[in-house]
C-alpha angles and dihedrals in degrees: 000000000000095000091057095044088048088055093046087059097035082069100038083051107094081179106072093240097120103074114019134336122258116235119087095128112277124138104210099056127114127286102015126223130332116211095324085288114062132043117217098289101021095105101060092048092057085039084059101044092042083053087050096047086059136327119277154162122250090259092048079056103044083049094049105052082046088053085045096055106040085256103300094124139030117164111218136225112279086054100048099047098045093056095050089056091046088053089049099058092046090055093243086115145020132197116247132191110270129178128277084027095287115147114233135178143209133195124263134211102277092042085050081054088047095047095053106042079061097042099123090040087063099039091067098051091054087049082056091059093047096051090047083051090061091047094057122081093204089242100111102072089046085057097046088054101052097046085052091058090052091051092052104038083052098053090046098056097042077048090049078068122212096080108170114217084238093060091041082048089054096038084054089049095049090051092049095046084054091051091045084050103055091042084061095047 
């Protein structure tokens, strides 16, 4: 019976989940690389296995691949939730009640079959993310926030409005002493 249902959405899949992940390490498959960690596929399979490991919501699971890979991806969030619809459709996942009115889900059965006759195929790509986690320093994140908090306390004070050319002159000057700074670090 599951390995019925598993073939009639292995065809309805235009993604390639059904039968087998892509991923292996081949270059000329379909699909191509997403970001340098994940093969086309790849995703929905760790959004699976992360489902399986314990019920979440989509930003339980974006926080959770960052986490995984020292911050060197994070999907956002018009790929996560996506693929948990399109689990959902298929009947790998189904959407539980969660605290503060966020949806979860959590995988179901046939999911659970999908996710282990493709077991070694997910264990590598976990041990991709690993290995992307000792790579990273960390430091990115760190960097993509503060450069976050410079856009935006920028934007609010030209949108406070009465901005002196003095003060846009100092402001100028604060910003290219920080350059001159971080080419010195």
């Amino acid at each position: 019976m599951h390995r019925h249902f598993f073939h009639k959405h292995e065809h309805r899949s235009r993604h390639g989940f059904g039968g087998h992940l892509r991923g292996h390490g081949g270059r000329g498959e379909r699909g191509g690389r997403i970001g340098r960690l994940l093969e086309h596929g790849d995703l929905r399979f760790l959004v699976l296995a992360l489902l399986a490991e314990k019920p979440r919501h989509g930003y339980e699971v974006m926080r959770e691949l960052e986490e995984r890979t020292g911050g060197a991806y994070r999907p956002s969030p018009g790929v996560i939730y996506p693929t948990l619809s399109l689990l959902e459709d298929e009947g790998f996942v189904v959407p539980i009640a969660a605290e503060g009115g966020r949806k979860a889900y959590e995988a179901t059965a046939p999911g659970k079959v999908a996710l282990e006759a493709n077991r070694a195929s997910v264990d590598a790509i976990f041990a991709r993310l690993d290995e992307a986690a000792e790579q990273s320093s960390g430091a990115r994140p760190k960097l993509q926030r503060a450069m976050q908090n410079l856009s935006t306390a920028l934007r609010l004070r030209m949108q406070r409005g009465g901005v002196t050319e003095e003060q846009v002159d100092a402001i100028a000057a604060a910003i290219d002493e920080a350059a001159s700074k971080i080419e010195r670090v």
